[in-house]
PDB file of N, H, CA, C and O in Angstrom:
ATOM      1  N   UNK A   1      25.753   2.406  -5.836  1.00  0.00           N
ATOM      2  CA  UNK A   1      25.971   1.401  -4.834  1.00  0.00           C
ATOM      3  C   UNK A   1      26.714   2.065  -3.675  1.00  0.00           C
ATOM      4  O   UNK A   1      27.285   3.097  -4.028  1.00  0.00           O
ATOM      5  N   UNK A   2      26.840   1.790  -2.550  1.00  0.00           N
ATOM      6  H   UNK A   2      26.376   0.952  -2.263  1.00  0.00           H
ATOM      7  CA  UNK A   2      26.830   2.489  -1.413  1.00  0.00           C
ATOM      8  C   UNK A   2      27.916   0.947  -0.682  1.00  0.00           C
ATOM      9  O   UNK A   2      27.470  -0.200  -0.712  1.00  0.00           O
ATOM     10  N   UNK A   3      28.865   1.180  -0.283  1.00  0.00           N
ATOM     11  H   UNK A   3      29.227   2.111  -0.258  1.00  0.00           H
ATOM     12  CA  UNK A   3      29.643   0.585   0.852  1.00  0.00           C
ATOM     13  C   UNK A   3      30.074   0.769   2.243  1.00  0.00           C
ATOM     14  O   UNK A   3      30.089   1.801   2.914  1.00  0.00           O
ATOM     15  N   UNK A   4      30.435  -0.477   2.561  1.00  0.00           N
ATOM     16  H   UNK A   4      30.423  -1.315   2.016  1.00  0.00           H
ATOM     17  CA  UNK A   4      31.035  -0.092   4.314  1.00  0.00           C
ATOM     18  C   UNK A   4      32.654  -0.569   3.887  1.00  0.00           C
ATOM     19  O   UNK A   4      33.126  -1.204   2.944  1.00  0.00           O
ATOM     20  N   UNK A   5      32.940  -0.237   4.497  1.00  0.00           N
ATOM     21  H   UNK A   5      32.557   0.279   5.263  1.00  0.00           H
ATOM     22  CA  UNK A   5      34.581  -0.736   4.650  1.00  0.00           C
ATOM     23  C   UNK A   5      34.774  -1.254   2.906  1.00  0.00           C
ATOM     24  O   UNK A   5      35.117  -2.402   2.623  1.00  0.00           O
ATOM     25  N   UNK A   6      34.515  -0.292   1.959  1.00  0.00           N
ATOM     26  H   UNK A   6      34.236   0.641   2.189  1.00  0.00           H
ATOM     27  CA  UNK A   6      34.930  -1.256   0.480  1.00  0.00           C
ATOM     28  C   UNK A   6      34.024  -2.487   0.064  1.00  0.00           C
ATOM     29  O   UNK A   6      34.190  -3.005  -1.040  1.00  0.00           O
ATOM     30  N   UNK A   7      32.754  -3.106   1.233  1.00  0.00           N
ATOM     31  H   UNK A   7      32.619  -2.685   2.130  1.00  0.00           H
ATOM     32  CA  UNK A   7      31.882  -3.695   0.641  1.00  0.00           C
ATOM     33  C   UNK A   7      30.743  -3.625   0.487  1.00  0.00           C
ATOM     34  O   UNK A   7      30.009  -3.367   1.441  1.00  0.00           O
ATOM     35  N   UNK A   8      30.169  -3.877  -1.009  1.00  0.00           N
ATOM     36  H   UNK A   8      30.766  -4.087  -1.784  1.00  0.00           H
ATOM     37  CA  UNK A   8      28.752  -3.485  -1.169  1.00  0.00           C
ATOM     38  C   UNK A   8      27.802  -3.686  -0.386  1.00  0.00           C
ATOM     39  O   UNK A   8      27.348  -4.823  -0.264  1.00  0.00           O
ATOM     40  N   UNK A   9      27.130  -2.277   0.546  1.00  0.00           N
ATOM     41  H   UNK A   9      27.499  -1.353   0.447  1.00  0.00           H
ATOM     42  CA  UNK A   9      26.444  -2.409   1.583  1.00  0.00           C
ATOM     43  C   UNK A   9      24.873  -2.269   0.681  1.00  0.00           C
ATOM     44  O   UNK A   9      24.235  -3.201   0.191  1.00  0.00           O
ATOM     45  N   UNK A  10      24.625  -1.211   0.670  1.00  0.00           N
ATOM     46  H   UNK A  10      25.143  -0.454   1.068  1.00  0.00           H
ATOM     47  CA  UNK A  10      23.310  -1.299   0.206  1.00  0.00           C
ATOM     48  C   UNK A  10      22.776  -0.474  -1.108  1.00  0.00           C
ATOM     49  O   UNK A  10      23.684   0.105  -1.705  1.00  0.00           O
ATOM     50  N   UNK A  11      21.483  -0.319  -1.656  1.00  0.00           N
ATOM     51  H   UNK A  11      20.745  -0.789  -1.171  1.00  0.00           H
ATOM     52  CA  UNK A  11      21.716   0.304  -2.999  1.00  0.00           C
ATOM     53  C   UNK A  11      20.436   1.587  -3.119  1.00  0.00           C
ATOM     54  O   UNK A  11      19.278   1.422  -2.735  1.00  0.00           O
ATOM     55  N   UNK A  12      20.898   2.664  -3.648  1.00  0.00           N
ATOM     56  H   UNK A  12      21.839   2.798  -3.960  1.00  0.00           H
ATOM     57  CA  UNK A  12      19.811   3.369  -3.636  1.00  0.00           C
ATOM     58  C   UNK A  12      18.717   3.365  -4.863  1.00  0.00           C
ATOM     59  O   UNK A  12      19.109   3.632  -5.999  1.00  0.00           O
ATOM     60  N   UNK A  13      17.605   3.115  -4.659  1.00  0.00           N
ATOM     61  H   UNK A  13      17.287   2.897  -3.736  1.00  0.00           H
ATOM     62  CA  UNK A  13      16.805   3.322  -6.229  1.00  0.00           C
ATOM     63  C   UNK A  13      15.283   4.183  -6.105  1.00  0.00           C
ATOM     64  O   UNK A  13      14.712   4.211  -5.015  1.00  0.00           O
ATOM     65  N   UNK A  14      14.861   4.672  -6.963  1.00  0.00           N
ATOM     66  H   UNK A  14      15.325   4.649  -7.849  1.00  0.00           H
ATOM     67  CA  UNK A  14      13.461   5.031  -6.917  1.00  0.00           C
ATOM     68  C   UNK A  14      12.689   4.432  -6.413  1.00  0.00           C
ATOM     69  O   UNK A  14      13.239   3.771  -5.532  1.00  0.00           O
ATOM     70  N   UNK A  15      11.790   4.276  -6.445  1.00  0.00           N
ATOM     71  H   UNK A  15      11.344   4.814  -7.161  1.00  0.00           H
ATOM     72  CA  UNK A  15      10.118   3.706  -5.637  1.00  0.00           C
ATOM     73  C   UNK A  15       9.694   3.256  -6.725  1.00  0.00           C
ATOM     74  O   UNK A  15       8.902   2.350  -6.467  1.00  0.00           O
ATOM     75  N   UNK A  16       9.804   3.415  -7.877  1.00  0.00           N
ATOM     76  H   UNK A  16      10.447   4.152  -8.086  1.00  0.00           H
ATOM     77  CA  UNK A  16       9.589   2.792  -8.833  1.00  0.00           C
ATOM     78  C   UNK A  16      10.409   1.637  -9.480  1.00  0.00           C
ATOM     79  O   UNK A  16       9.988   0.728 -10.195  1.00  0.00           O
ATOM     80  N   UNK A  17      11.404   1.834  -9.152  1.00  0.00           N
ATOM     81  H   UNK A  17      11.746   2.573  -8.571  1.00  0.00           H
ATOM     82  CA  UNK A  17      12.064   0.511  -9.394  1.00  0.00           C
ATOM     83  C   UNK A  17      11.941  -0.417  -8.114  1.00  0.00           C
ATOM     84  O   UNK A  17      11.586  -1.584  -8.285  1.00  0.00           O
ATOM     85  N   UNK A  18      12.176  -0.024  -7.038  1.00  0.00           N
ATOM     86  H   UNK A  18      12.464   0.924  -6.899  1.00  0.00           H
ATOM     87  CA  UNK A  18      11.600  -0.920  -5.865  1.00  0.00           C
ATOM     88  C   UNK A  18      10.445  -1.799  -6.150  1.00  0.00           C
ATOM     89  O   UNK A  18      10.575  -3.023  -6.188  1.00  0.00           O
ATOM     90  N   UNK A  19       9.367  -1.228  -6.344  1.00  0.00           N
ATOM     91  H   UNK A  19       9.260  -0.234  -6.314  1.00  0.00           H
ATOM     92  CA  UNK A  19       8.434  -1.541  -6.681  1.00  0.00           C
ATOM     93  C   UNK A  19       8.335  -2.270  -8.042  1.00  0.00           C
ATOM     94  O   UNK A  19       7.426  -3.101  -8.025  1.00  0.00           O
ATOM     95  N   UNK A  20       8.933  -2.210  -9.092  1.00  0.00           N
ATOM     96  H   UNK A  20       9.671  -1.536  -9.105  1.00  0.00           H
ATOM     97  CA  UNK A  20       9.116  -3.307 -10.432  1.00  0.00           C
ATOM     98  C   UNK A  20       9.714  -4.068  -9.628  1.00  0.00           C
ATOM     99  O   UNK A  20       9.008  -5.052  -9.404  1.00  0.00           O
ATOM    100  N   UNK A  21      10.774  -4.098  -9.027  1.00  0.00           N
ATOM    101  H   UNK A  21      11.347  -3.299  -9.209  1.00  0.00           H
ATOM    102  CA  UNK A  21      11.710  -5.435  -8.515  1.00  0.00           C
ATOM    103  C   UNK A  21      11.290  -6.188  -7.732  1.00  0.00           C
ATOM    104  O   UNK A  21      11.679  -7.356  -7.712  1.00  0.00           O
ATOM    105  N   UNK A  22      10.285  -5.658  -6.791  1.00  0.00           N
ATOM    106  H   UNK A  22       9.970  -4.709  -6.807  1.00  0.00           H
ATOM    107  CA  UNK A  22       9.742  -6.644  -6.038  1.00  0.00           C
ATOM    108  C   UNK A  22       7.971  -6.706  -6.348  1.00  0.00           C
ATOM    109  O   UNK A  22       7.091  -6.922  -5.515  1.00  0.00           O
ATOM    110  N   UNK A  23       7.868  -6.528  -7.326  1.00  0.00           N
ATOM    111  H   UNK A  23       8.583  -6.353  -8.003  1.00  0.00           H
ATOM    112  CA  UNK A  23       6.454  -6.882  -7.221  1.00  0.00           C
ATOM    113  C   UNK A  23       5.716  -6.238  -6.575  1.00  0.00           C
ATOM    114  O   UNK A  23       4.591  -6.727  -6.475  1.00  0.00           O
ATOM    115  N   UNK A  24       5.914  -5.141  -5.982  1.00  0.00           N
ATOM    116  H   UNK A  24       6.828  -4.744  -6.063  1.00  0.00           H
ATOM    117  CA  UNK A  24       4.925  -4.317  -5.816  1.00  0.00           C
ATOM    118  C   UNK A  24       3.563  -4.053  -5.513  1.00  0.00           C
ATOM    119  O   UNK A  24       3.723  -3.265  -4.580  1.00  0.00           O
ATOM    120  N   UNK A  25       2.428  -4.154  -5.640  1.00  0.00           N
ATOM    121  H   UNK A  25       2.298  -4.793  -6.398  1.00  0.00           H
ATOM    122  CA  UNK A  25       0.899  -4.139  -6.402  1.00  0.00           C
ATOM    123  C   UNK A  25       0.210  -2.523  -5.380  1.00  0.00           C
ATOM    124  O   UNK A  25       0.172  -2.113  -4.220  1.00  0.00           O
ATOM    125  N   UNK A  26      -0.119  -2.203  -6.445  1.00  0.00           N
ATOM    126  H   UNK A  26      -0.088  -2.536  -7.388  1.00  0.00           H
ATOM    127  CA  UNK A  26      -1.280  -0.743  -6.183  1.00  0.00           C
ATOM    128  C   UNK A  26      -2.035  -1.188  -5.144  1.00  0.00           C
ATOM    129  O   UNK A  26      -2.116  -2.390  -5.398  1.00  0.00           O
ATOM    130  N   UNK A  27      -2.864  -0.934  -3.772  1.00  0.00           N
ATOM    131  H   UNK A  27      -2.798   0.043  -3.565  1.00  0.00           H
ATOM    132  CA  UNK A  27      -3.823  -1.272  -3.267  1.00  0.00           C
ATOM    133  C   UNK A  27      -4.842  -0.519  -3.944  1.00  0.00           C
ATOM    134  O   UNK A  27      -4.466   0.473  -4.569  1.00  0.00           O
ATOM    135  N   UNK A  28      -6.292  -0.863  -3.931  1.00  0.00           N
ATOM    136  H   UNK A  28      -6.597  -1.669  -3.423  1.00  0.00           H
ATOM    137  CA  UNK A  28      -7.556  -0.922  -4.295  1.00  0.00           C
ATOM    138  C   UNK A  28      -7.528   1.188  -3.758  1.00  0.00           C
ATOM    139  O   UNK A  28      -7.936   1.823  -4.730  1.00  0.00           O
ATOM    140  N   UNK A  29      -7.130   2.222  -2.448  1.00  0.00           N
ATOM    141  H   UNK A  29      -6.799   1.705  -1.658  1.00  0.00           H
ATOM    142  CA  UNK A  29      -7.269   3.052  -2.592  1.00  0.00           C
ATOM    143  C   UNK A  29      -6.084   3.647  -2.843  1.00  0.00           C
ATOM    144  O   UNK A  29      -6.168   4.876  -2.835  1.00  0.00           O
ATOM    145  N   UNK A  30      -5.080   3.241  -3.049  1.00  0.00           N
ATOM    146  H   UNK A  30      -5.012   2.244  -3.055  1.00  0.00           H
ATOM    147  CA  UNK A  30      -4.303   4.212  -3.319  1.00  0.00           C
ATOM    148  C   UNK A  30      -4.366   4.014  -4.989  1.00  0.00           C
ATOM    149  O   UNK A  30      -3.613   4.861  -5.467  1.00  0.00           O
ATOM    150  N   UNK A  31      -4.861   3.371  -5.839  1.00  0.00           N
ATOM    151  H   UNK A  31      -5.473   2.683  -5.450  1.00  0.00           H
ATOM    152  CA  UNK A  31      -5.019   3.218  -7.010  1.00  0.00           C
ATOM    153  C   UNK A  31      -6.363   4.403  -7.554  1.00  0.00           C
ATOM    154  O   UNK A  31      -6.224   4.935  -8.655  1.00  0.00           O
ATOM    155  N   UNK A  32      -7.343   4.662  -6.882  1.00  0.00           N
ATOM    156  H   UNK A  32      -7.456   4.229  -5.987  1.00  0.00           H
ATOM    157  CA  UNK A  32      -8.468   5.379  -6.484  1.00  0.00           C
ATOM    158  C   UNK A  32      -8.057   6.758  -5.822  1.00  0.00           C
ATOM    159  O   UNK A  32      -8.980   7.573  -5.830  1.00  0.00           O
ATOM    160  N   UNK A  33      -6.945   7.172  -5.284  1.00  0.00           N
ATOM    161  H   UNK A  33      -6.196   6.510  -5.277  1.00  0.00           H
ATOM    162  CA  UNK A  33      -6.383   8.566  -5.110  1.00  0.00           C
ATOM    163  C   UNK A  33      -5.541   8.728  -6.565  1.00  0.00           C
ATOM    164  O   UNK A  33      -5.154   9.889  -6.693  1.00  0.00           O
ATOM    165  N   UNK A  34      -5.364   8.323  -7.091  1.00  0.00           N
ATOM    166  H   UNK A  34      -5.678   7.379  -6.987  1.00  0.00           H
ATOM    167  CA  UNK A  34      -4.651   8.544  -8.103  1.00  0.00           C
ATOM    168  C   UNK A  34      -5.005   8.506  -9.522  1.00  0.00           C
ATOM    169  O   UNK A  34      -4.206   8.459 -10.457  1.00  0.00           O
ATOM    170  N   UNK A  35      -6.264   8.531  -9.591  1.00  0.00           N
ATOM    171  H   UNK A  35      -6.913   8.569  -8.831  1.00  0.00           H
ATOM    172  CA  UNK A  35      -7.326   8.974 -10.481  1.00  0.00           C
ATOM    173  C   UNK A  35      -7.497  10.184 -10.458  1.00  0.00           C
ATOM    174  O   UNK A  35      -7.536  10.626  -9.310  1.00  0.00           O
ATOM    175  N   UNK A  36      -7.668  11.230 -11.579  1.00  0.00           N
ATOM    176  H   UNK A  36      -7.636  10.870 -12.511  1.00  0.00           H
ATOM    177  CA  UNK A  36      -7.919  12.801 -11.613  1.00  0.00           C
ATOM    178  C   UNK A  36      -9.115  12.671 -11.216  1.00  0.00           C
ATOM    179  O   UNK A  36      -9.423  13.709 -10.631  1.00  0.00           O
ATOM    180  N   UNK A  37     -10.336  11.612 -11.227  1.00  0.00           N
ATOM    181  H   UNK A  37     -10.085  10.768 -11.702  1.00  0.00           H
ATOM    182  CA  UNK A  37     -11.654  11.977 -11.411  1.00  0.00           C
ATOM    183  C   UNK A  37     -12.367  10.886 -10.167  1.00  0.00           C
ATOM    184  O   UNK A  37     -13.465  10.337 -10.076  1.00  0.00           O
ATOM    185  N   UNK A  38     -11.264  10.903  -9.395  1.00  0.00           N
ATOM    186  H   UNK A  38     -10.372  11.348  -9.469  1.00  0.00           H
ATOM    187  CA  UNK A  38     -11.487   9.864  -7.858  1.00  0.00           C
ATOM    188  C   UNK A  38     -12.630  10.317  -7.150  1.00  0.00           C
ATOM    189  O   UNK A  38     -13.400   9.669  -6.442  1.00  0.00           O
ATOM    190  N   UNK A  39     -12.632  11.587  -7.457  1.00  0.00           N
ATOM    191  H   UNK A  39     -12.007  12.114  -8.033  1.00  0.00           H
ATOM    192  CA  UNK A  39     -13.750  12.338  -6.381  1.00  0.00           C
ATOM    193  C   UNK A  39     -15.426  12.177  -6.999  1.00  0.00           C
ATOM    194  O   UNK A  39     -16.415  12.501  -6.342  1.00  0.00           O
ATOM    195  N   UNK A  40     -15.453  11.742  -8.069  1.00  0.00           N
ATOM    196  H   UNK A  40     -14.649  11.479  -8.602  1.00  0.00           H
ATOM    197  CA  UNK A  40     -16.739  11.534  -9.049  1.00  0.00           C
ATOM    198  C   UNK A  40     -16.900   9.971  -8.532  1.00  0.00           C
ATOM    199  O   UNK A  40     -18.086   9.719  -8.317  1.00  0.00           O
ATOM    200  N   UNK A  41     -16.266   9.174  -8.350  1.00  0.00           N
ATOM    201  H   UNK A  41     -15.304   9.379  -8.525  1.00  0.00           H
ATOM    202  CA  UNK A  41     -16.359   7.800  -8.261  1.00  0.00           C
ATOM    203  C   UNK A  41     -17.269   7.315  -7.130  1.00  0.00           C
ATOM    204  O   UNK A  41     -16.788   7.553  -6.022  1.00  0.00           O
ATOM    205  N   UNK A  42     -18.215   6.824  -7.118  1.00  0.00           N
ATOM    206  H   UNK A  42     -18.605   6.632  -8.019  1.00  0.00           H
ATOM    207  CA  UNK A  42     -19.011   6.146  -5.658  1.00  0.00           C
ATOM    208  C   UNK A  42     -18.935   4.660  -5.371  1.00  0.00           C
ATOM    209  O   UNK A  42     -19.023   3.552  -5.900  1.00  0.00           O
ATOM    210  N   UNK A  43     -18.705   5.331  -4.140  1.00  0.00           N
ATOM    211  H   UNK A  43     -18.633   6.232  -3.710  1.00  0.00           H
ATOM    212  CA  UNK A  43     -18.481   3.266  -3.472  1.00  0.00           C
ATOM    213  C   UNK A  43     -19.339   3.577  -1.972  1.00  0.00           C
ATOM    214  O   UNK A  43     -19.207   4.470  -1.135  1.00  0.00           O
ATOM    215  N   UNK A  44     -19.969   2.774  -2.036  1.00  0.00           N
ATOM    216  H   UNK A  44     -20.076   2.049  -2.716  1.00  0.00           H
ATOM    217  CA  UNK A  44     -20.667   2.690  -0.955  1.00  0.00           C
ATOM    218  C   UNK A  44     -21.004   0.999  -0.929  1.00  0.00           C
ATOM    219  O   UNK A  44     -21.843   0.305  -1.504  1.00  0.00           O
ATOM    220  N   UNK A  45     -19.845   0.701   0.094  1.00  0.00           N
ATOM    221  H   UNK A  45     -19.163   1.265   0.561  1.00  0.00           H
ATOM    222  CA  UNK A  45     -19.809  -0.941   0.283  1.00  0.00           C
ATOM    223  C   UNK A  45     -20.584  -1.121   1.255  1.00  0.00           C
ATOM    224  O   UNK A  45     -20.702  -0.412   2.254  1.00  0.00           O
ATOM    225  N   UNK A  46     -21.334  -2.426   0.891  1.00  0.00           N
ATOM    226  H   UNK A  46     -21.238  -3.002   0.079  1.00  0.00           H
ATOM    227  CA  UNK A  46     -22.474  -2.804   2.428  1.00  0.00           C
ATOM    228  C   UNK A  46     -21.542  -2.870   3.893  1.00  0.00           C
ATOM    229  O   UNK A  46     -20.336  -3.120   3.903  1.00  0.00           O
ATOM    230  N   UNK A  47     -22.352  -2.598   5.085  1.00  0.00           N
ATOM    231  H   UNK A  47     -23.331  -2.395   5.076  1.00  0.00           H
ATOM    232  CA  UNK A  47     -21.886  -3.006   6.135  1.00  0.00           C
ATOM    233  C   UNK A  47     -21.776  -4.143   6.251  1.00  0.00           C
ATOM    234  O   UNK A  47     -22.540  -4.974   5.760  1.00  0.00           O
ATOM    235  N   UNK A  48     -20.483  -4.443   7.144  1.00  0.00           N
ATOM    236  H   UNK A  48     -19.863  -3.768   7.543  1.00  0.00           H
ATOM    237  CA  UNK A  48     -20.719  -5.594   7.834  1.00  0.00           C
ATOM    238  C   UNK A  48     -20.934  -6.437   9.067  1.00  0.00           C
ATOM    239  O   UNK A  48     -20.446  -6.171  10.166  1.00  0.00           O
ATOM    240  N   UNK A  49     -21.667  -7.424   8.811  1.00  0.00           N
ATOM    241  H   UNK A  49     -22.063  -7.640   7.919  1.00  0.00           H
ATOM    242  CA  UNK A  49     -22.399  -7.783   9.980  1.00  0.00           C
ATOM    243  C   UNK A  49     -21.978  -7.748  10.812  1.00  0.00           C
ATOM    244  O   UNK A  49     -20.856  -7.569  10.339  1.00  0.00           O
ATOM    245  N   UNK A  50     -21.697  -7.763  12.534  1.00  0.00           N
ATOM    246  H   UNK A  50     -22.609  -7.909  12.918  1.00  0.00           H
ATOM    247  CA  UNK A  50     -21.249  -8.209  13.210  1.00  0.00           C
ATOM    248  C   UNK A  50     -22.023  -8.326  14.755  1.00  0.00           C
ATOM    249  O   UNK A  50     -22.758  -7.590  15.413  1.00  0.00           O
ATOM    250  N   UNK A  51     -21.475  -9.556  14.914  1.00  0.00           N
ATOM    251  H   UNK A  51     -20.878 -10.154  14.379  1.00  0.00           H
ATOM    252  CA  UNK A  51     -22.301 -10.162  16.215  1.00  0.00           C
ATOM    253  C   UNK A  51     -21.891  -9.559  17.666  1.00  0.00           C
ATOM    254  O   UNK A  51     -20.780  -9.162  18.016  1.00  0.00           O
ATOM    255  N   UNK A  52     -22.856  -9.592  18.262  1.00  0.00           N
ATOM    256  H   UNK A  52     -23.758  -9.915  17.977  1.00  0.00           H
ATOM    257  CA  UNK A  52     -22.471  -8.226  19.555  1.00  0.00           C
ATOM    258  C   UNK A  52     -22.902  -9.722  20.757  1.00  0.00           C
ATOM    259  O   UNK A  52     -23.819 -10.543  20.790  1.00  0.00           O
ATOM    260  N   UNK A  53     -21.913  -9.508  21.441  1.00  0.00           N
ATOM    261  H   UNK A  53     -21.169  -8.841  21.414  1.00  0.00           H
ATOM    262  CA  UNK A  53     -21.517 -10.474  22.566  1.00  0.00           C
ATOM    263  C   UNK A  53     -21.544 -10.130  23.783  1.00  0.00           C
ATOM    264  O   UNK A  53     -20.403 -10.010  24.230  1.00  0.00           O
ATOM    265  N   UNK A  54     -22.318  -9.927  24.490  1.00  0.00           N
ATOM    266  H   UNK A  54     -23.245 -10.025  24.127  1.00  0.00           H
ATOM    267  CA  UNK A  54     -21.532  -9.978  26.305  1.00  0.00           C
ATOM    268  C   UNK A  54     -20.330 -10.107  27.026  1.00  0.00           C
ATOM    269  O   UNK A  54     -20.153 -11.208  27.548  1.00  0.00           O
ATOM    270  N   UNK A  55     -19.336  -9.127  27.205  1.00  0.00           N
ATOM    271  H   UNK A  55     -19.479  -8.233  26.781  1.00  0.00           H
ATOM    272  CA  UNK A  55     -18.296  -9.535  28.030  1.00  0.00           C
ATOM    273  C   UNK A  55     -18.088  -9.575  29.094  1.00  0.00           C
ATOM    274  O   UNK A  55     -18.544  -8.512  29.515  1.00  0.00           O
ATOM    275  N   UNK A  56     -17.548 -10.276  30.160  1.00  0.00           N
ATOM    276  H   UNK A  56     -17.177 -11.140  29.817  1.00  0.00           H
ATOM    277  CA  UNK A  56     -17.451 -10.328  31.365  1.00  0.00           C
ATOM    278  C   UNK A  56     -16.168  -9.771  31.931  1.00  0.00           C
ATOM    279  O   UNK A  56     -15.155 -10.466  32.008  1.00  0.00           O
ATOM    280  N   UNK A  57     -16.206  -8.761  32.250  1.00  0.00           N
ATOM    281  H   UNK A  57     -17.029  -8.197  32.188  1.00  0.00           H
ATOM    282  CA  UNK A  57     -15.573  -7.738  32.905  1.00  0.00           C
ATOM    283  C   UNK A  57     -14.998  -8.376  34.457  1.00  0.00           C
ATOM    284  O   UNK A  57     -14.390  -7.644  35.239  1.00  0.00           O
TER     285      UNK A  57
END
């Protein structure tokens, strides 16, 4: 625990306990870099659509 003037200012912890304490969650690629065998894996998600508009400049 870490103080200012004698009061408990703030606390140091791992990234791993950060992460238990607050709930945390893996995203979808960083869960996928962290696979030994990430580089074997294929994803090839469809495009998506998108509508092309005229702007007036």
């Amino acid at each position: 625990m870490i103080t200012d003037r004698g009061r408990p200012s703030h606390v140091l912890l791992t990234v791993e306990d950060w992460r238990a304490l607050t709930g945390a969650r893996t995203g979808l690629a960083q869960a996928l870099r962290m696979r030994p065998d990430a580089e074997d894996v294929e994803f090839h998600p469809p495009r998506a659509p998108l509508a092309e508009r005229e702007v007036d400049l």
